[in-house]
C-alpha positions as CSV (number, residue, x, y, z in Angstrom):
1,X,113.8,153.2,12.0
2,X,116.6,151.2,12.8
3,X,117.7,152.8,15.8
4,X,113.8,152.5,16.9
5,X,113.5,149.5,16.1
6,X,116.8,148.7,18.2
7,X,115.8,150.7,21.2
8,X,112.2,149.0,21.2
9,X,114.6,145.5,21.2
10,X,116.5,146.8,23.6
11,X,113.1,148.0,25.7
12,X,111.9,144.8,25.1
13,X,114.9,142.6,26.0
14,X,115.4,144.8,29.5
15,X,111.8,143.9,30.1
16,X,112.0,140.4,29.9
17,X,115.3,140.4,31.3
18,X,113.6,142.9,34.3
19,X,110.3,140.3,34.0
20,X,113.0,137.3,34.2
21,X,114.6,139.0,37.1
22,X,111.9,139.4,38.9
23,X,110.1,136.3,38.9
24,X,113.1,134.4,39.9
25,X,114.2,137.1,42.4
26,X,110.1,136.1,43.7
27,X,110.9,132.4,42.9
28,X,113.7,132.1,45.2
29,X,112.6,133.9,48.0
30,X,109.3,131.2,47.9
31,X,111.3,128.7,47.7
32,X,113.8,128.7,49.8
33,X,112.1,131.0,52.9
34,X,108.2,131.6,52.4
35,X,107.2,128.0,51.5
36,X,109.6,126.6,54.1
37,X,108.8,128.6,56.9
38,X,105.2,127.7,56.4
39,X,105.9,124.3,56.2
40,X,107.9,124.7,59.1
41,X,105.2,126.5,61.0
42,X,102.5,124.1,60.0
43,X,105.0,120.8,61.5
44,X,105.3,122.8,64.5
45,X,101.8,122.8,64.9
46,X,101.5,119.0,63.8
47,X,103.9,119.1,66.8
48,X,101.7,120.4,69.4
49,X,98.6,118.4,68.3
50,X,100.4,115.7,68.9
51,X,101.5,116.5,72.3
52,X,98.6,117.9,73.1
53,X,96.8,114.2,72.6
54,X,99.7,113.0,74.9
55,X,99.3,115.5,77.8
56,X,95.4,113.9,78.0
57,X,96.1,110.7,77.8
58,X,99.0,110.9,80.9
59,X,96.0,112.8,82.6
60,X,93.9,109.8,82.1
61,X,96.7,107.5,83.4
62,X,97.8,110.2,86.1
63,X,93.9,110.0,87.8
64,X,94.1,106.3,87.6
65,X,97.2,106.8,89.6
66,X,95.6,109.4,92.0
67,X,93.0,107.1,93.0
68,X,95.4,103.8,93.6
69,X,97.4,106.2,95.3
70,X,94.7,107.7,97.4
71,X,93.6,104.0,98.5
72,X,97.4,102.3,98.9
73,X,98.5,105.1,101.6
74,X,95.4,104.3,104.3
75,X,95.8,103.2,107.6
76,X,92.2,101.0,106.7
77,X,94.2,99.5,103.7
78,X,96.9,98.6,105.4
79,X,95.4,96.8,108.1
80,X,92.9,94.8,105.5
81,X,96.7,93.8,103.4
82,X,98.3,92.8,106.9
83,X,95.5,91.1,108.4
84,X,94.0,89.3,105.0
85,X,90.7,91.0,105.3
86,X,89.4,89.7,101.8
87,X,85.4,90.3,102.7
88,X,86.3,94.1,103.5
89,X,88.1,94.6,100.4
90,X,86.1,92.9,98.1
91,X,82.8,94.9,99.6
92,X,84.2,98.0,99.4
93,X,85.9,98.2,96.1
94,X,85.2,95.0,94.0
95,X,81.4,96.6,93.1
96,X,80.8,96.5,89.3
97,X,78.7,99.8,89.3
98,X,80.9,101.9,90.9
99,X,83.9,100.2,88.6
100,X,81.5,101.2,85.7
101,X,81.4,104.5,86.8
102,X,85.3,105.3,87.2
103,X,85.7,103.2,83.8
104,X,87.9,100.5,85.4
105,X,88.0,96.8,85.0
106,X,89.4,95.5,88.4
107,X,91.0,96.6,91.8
108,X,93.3,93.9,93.7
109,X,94.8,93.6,96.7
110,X,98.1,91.1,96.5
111,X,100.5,90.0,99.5
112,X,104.4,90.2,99.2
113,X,104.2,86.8,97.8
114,X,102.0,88.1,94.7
115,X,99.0,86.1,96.0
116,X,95.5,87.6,95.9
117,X,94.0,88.7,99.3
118,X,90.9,90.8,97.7
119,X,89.7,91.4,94.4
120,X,88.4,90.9,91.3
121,X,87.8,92.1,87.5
122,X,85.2,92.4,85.2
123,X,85.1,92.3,81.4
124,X,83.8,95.6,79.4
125,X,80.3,94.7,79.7
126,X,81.0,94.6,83.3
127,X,80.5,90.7,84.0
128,X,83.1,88.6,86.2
129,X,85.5,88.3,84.6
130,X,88.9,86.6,85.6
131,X,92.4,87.5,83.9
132,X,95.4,84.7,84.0
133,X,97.7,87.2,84.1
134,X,96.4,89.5,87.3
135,X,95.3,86.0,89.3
136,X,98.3,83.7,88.8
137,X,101.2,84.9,91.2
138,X,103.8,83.9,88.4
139,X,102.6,85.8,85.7
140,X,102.3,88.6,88.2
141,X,106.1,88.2,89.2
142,X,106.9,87.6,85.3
143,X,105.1,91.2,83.9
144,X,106.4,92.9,87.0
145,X,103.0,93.9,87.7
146,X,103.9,94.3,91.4
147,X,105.9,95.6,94.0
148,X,107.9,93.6,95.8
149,X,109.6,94.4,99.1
150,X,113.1,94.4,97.9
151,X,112.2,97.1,95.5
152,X,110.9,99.5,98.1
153,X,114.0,99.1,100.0
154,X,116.3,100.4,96.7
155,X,114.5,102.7,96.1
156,X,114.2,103.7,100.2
157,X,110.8,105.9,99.4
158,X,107.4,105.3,101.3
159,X,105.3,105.2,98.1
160,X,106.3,102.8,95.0
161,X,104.6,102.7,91.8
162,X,103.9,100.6,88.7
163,X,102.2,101.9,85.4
164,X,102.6,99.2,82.9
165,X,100.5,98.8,79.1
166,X,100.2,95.4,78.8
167,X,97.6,92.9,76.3
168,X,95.3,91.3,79.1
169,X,93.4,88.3,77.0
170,X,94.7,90.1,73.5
171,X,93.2,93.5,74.2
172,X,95.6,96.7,75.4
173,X,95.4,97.4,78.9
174,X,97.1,99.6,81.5
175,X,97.5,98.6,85.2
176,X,98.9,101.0,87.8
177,X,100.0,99.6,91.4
178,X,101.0,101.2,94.6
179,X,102.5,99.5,97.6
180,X,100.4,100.0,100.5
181,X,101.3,102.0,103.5
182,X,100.3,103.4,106.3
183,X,99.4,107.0,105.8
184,X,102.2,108.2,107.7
185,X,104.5,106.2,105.3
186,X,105.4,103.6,107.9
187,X,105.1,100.2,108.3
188,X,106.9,97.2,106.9
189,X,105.6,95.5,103.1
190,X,102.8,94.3,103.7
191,X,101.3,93.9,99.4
192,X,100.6,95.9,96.6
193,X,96.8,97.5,95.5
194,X,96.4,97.4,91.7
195,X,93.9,98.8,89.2
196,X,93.4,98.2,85.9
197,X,91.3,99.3,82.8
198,X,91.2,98.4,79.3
199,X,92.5,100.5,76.5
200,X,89.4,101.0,74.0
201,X,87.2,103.7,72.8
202,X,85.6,104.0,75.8
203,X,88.9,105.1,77.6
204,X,89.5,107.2,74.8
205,X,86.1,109.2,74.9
206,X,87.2,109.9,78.4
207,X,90.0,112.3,77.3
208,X,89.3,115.7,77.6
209,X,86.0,117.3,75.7
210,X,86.7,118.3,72.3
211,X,89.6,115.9,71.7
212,X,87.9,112.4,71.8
213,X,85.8,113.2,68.1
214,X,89.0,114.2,66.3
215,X,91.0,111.3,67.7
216,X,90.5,107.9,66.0
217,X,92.0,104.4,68.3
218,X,93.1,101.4,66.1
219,X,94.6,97.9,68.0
220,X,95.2,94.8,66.7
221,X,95.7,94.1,63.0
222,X,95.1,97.7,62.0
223,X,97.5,99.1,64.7
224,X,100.2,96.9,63.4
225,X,99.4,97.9,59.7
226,X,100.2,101.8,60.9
227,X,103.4,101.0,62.9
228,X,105.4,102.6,59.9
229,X,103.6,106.0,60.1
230,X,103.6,106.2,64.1
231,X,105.5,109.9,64.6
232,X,105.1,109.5,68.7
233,X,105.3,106.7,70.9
234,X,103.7,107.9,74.0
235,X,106.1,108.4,77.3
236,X,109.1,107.6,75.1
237,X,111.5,111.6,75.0
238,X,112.3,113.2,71.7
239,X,110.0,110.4,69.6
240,X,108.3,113.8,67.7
241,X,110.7,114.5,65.0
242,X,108.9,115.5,61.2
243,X,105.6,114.7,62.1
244,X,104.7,111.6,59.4
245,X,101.8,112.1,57.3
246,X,99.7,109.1,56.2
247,X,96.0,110.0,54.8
248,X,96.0,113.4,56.1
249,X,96.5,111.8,59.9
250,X,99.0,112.2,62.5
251,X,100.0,108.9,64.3
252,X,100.9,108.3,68.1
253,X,101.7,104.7,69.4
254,X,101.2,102.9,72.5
255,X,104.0,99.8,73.3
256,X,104.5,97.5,76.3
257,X,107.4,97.3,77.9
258,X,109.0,95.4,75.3
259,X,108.3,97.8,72.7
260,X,105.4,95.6,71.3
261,X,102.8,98.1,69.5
262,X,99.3,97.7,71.5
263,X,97.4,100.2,69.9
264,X,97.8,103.6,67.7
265,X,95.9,107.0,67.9
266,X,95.4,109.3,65.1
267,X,94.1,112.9,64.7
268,X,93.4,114.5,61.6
269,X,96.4,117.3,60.5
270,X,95.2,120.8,60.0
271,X,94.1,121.9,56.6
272,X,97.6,123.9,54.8
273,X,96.0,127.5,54.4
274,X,98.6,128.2,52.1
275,X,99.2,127.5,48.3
276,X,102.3,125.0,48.0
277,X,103.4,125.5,44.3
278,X,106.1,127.3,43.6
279,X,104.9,129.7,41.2
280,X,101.7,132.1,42.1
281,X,99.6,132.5,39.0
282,X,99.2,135.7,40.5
283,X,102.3,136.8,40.4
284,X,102.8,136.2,36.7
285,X,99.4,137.9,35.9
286,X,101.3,141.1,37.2
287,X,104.1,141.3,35.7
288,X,102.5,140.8,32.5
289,X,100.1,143.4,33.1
290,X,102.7,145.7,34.6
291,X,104.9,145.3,31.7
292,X,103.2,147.1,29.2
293,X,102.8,149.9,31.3
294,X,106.4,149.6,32.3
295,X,106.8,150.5,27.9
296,X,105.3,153.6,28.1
297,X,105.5,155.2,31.5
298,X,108.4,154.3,34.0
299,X,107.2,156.3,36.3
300,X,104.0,154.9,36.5
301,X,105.7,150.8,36.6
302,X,107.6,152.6,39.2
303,X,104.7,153.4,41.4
304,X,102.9,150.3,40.5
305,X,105.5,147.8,40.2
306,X,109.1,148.5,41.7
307,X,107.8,149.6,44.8
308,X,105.0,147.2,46.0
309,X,107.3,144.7,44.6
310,X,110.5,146.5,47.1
311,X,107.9,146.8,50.2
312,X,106.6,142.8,49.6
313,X,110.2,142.1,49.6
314,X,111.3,144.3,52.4
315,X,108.1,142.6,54.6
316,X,108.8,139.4,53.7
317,X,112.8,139.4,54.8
318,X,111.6,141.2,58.6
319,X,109.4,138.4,58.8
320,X,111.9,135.7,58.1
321,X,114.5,137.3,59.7
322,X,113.0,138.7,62.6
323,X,110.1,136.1,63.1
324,X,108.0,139.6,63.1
325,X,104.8,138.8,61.0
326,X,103.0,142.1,62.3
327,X,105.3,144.3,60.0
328,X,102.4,145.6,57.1
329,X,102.8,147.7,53.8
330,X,100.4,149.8,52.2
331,X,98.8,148.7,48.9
332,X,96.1,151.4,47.9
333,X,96.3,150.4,44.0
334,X,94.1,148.1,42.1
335,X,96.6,145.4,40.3
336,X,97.5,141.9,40.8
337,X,100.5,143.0,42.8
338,X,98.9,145.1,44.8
339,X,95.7,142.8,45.8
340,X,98.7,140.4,46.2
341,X,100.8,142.4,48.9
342,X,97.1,142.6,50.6
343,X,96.6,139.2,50.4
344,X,100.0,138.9,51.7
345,X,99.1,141.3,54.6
346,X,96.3,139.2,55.6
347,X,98.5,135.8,55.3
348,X,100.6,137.7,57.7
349,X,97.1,138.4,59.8
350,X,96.6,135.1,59.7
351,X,99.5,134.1,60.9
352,X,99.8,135.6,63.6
353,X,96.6,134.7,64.8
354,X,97.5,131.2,64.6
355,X,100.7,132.0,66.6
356,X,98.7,133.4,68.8
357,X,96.8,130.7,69.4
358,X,99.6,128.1,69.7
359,X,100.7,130.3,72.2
360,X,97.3,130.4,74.0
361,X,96.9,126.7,74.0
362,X,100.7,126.1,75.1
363,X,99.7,128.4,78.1
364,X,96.5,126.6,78.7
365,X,98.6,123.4,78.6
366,X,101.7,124.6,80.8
367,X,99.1,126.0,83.4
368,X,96.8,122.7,83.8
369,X,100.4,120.7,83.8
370,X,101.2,122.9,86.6
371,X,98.2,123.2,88.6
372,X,96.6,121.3,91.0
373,X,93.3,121.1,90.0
374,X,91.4,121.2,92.9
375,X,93.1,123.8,95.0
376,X,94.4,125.9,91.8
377,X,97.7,126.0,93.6
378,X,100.9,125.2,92.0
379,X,101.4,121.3,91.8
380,X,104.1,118.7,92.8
381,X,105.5,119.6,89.1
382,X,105.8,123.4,89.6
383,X,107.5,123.0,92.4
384,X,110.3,120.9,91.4
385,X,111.1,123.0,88.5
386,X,110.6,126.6,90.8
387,X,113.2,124.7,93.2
388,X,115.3,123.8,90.2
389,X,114.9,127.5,88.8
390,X,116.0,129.1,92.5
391,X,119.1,126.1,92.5
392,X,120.5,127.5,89.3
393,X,120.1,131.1,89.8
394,X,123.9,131.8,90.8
395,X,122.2,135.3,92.8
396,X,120.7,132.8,95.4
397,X,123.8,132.3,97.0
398,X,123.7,135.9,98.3
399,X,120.3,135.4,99.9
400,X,118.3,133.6,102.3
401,X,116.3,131.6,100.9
402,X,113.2,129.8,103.3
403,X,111.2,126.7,103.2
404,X,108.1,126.0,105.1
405,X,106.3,123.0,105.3
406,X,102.5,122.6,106.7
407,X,100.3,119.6,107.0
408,X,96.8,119.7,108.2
409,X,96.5,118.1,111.7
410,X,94.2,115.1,111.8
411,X,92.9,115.2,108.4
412,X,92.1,111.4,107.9
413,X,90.2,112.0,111.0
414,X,88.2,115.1,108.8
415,X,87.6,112.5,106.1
416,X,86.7,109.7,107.7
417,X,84.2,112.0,109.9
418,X,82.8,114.1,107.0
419,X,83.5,112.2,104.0
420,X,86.1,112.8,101.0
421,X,84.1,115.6,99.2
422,X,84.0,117.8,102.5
423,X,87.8,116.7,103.1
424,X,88.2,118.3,99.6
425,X,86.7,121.3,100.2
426,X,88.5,121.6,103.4
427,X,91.8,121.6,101.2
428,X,90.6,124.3,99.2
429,X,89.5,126.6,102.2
430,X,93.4,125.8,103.5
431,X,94.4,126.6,100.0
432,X,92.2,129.7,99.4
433,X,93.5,130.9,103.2
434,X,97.5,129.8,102.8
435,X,97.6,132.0,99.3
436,X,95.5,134.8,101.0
437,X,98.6,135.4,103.6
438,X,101.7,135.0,101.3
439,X,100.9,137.4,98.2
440,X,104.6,139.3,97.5
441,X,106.2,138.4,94.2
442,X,108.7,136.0,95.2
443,X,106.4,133.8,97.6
444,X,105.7,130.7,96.1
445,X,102.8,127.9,97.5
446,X,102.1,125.0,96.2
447,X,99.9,121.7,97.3
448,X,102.9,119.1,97.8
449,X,100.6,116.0,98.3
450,X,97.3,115.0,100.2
451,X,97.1,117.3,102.9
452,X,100.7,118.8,102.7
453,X,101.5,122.5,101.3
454,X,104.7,123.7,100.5
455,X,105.4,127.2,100.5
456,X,108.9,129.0,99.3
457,X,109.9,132.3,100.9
458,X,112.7,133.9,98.5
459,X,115.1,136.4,100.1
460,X,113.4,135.6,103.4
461,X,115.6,134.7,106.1
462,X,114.6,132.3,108.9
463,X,113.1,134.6,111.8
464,X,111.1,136.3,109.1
465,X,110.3,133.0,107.4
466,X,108.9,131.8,111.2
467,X,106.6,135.0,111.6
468,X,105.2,133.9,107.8
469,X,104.8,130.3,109.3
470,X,102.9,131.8,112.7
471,X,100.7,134.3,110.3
472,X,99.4,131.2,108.2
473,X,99.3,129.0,111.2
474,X,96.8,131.4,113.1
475,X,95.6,132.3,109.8
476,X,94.4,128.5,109.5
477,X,93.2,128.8,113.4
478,X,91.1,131.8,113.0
479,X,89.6,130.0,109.3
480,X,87.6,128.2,112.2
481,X,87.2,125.4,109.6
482,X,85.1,123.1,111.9
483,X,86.5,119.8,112.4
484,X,84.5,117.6,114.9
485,X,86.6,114.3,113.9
486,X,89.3,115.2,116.4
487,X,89.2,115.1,120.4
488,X,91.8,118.1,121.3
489,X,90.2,120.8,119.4
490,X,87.2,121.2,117.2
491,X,89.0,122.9,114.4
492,X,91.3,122.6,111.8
493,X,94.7,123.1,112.4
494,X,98.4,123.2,111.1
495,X,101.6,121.8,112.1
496,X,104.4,123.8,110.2
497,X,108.2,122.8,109.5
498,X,110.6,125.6,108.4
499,X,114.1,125.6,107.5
500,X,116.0,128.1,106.1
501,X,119.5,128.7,104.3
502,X,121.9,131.8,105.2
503,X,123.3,133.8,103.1
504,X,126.4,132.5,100.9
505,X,125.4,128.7,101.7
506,X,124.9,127.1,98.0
507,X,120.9,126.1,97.8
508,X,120.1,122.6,98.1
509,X,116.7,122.2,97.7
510,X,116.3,118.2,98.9
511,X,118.5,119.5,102.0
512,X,116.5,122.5,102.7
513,X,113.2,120.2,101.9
514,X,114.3,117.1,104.7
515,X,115.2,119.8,107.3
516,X,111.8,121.5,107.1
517,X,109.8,118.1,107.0
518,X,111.9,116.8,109.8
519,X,110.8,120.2,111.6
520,X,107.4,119.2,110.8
521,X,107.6,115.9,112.2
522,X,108.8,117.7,115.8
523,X,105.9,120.0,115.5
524,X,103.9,117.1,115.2
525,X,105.4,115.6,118.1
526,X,105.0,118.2,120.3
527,X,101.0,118.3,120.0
528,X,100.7,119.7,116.6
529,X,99.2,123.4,115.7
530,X,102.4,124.9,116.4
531,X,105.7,126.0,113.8
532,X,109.1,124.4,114.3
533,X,112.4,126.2,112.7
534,X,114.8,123.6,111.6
535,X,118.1,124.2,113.8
């Protein structure tokens, strides 16, 4: 009896310690990897919420940028800045419908002196309206609201903008201002051409569909009252840290210039699908269960217990170690442990859906960040960072690596003859035409600007990078886009700049890129539809 009694202590005691054991062994390994790496996966998504709220608001601010832009490099423009032409201007582009429309509050025209030439605002219920601080040429000068001619000549480029958020009459506001230009870039200062619009909830329905019901826009009072919680301030690099929770919302600020906070947007985070305490009720339930089984057949605790309990253990580590949350163990029994390890399997599922997703969305994100979106070419954006790519690859400087340059001859001509929405398809049928004829691997085109294309011809050396050139140039010809603006010839045509680097000459891409446009420039010259290679 004694020695029963002793062994069923000892039984007993290795139980609890094995029941002790266990749970902590479980314990720990939720502690200090399962529960963290869900809480880190779930900031990581808190993360990309919130930049995905900031890549659609810079798309907002980026098409109020392509239209100044669009406007401020015109010949038309230009003359109405040089000559004072306040009637045309304000006719053409001070109309409180068509502001309505774009969901803008007031174009200007200003000389180099800050005065107004043209313009005009309206308030949101689109009546005239009349700013201080866009009409008075000192407060102008004193916001740096626009370009003055000193500042084109340090920064020595044809095009100079201005985006600025700014209070206009207490409420946040952006304005974006281009110096105007002639559309070949020449031309001495002549004024700037500003936009604006008011920041409200209006703007912020205007993001993109899907986004505008889960985003909530505070300013004033209540904006200042969140400044504490703000995780992001927008266009400010590595603000998104540990995302900051404040009732179940994510915070992104907008400031001026001076770091004053205009106004704050929030999204709602995403619901935890996981259980946060540390101990799983579940878990407990089975041991208990399992131990009095574990008391009469050790076989049997070893079937039910020890090894789901080895194979949870061995699935969790390869997905903490490995990042590998497709790795899955068999439970065919019927206990907590086992509907535990399945509901384990489909937390695992689930994960890796959501990954998945991320993934998707970060795709979706990278490709609209690097597309122009109406020729589905790669954008300014791509470019630079395929020519920074080829300028690192040390492999580069064993092969010739091409550049070609193309602009569409006459194409203000086209516009002004057909209208913008025929220019645009136009571009597209260049586009559609330019990516038809340069379809290896390593050929790279992209829309640089307007009506200019950039293509990149890797291991292509300059003869070959020519015959590319002439192939897209007749390609272009035989398009027979008609274009009855011009006087020479009744199509569309190309003028093409290429310049090329040898082999063993290190890549420089703002080299490689002047030669070619210079090239472009003599094609130009000599009567355009024709390909110049860069000597």
């Amino acid at each position: 009896m004694v020695i029963g009694t002793k062994l069923r202590k000892q039984l007993l005691l290795a139980f609890t310690a094995a029941c002790i054991a266990i749970l902590s062994a479980q314990t720990i390994i939720r502690h200090f990897w399962i529960l963290p790496t869900f809480e880190m996966m779930a900031k990581q998504n808190d993360r990309i919420d919130i930049q995905r709220v900031e890549s659609q608001l810079q798309q907002q601010i980026d098409a109020l940028s392509k239209m100044v832009f669009d406007s401020a490099a015109w010949d038309s423009m230009y003359d109405a800045a040089k000559n004072r032409r306040t009637a045309w201007f304000n006719n053409d582009y001070v109309i409180a419908d068509a502001l309505e429309r774009l969901d803008v509050n007031g174009w200007y025209l200003y000389d180099t002196n800050a005065t107004i030439i043209g313009g005009g605002s309206f308030d949101n219920n689109y009546q005239p309206y009349s700013p201080d601080i866009l009409e008075v040429p000192q407060h102008l000068l004193d916001n740096d609201l626009i370009i003055l001619p000193k500042e084109i000549i340090a920064e020595s480029k044809a095009m100079t903008s201005k985006i600025h958020f700014l209070k206009i009459n207490e409420l946040p506001a952006v304005t974006v201002a281009y110096n105007v230009t002639k559309s070949d870039g020449t031309g001495s200062p002549v004024g700037t051409l500003l936009l604006w619009s008011f920041i409200d909830k209006e703007f912020i329905e205007n993001l993109t569909p899907g986004l505008a019901d889960d985003i909530t826009y505070y300013q004033g009072e209540k904006a200042q009252a969140l400044n504490a919680y703000i995780t992001s301030f927008f266009g400010h690099e590595n603000t998104v840290n540990t995302p900051i929770e404040h009732d179940k919302k994510l915070y992104i600020g907008v400031q001026d210039k001076h770091a004053n906070l205009l106004f704050v947007l929030s999204i709602p985070m995403r619901e935890r699908t996981y259980d946060r305490s540390l101990f799983d009720s579940s878990l407990i339930t089975g041991l208990l269960i399992s131990g009095s089984v574990f008391m009469l057949f050790y076989l049997y605790i070893n079937q039910q217990l020890l090894r789901p309990l080895s194979e949870m253990f061995v699935s969790v580590s390869s997905a903490l170690n490995h990042k590998d949350f497709t790795v899955r163990a068999e439970y065919k029994g019927d206990n907590e442990l086992h509907q535990l390890g399945r509901g384990m399997n489909e937390l695992f599922m689930l994960i890796e859906t959501q990954r998945a997703e991320i993934i998707e969305r970060h795709e979706k994100l990278r490709h609209i960040s690097n597309t122009d979106a109406m020729t589905s070419l790669a954008n300014r954006r791509a470019l630079d960072t395929h020519l920074e790519t080829l300028a690192n690859d040390p492999e580069n400087i064993n092969e010739n690596v091409s550049l070609i340059v193309a602009d569409i001859d006459h194409f203000k001509l086209y516009n002004d003859y057909y209208g913008h929405d025929q220019g645009d398809k136009a571009l597209c049928k260049v586009a559609q035409v330019l990516k038809a004829f340069t379809k290896r691997g390593t050929d790279f085109v992209a829309r640089y600007g307007g009506e200019e294309f950039v293509i990149v011809l890797s291991n292509t050396d300059a003869q070959a990078a020519l015959a590319v050139a002439e192939t897209l140039r007749k390609a272009i010809e035989s398009a027979a886009i008609v274009h009855e603006g011009r006087k020479d010839v009744k199509f569309v045509t190309l003028s093409i700049g290429i310049a090329s680097k040898a082999v063993s000459q290190p890549f420089d891409s703002n080299t490689l890129f002047k030669q070619a446009d210079e090239a472009l420039y003599q094609a130009k010259a000599q009567g355009r539809n024709c390909c110049v290679l860069s000597r």
